[in-house]
Phi, psi and omega in degrees: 000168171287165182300306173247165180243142193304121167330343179271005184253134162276102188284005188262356167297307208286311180312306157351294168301311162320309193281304177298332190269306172310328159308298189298354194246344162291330203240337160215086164356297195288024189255189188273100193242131173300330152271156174327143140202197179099168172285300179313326189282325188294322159314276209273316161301337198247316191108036160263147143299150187289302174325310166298311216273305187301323196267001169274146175305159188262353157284010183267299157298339195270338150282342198290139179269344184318203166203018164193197162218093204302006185275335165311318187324282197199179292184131189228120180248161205304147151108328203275155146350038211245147184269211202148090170266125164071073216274338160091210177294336177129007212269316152339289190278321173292334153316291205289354163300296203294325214260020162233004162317158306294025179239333176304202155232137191248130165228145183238177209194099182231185169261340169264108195296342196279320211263350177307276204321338183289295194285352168298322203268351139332320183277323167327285195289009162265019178061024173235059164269353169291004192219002193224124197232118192253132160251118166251176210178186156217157193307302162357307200234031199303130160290045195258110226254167177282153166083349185275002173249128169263352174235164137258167159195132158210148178243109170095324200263325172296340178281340184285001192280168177285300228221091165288337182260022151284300187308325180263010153304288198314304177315316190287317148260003144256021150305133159267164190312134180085279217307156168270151204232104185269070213247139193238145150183182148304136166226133164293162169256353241205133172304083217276167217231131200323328180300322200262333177307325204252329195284096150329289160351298212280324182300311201296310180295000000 
């Protein structure tokens, strides 16, 4: 998608639409979505363990949604700091909890209140909720102190923003000097045509 979105799209439409469909995918997983979700999708396609992926709660595995696997990237280590923009149900951030467990901190960040309320409760039953601080927000806007992460990761989520290069302004300040950015999404090859650029449905998918 574009850096931004053509001035004639109402983004306050297009988030609307982001929202309502991840709401629905919080409160019934099983329904009919143009996209994977699930454990099994996350496994055999994306490259989780399985094994890891069996011990997080399964309302946590049973939304995910991703479209990669930032865990791949690089090394997330015991004591640091990691964000998780658009944390979804938690499945992401409850990986990046165990492994900066017990001293880090995990904080996510989604626009969907049905899916904040999943990854809180979701950090209960894994037991890391004393280290996972769920915000909800957008990627735009991060509720985030500057300078306070040592990891960002996001999956899937930055192509649904209107203005990326705000969102990755925002990543670039709430980082610290040295930190990393595990970013798993979609990308197009192709110059996409003012029509399809303009269509909220399409933004939304």
């Amino acid at each position: 998608m574009a850096a931004t979105c053509p001035k004639g799209l109402n983004i306050e439409r297009l988030q609307a639409q982001i929202r309502s469909i991840y709401d629905c995918v919080a409160h019934s997983p099983e329904g009919d979505f143009h996209f994977h979700r699930g454990l099994d999708y996350a496994c055999e396609l994306l490259h989780y363990h399985r094994g890891e992926l069996q011990s997080l709660p399964k309302q946590c595995t049973d939304r995910f949604a991703g479209v990669g696997n930032p865990h791949r990237i690089g090394r997330i280590r015991p004591g640091e700091t990691v964000l998780d923009i658009g944390c979804g149900a938690g499945m992401d951030l409850l990986i990046a909890a165990r492994h900066v467990s017990p001293h880090g901190k995990a904080i996510g960040v989604d626009m969907t209140l049905a899916m904040c309320e999943r990854a809180r409760a979701a950090a209960v039953e894994a037991g890391v909720w004393k280290i996972v601080d769920v915000r909800p927000g957008v990627a735009e806007e991060l509720p985030v102190a500057n300078e306070s992460v040592d990891v960002v990761i996001s999956n899937g989520v930055i192509n649904l923003s209107p203005d990326k290069r705000r969102a990755f302004q925002e990543i670039r300040r709430v980082l610290r000097p040295g930190g990393r950015l595990y970013l798993a999404d979609v990308v197009v090859q192709r110059e996409l045509s003012l029509a399809a650029r303009s269509d909220a449905d399409l933004w939304a998918a």
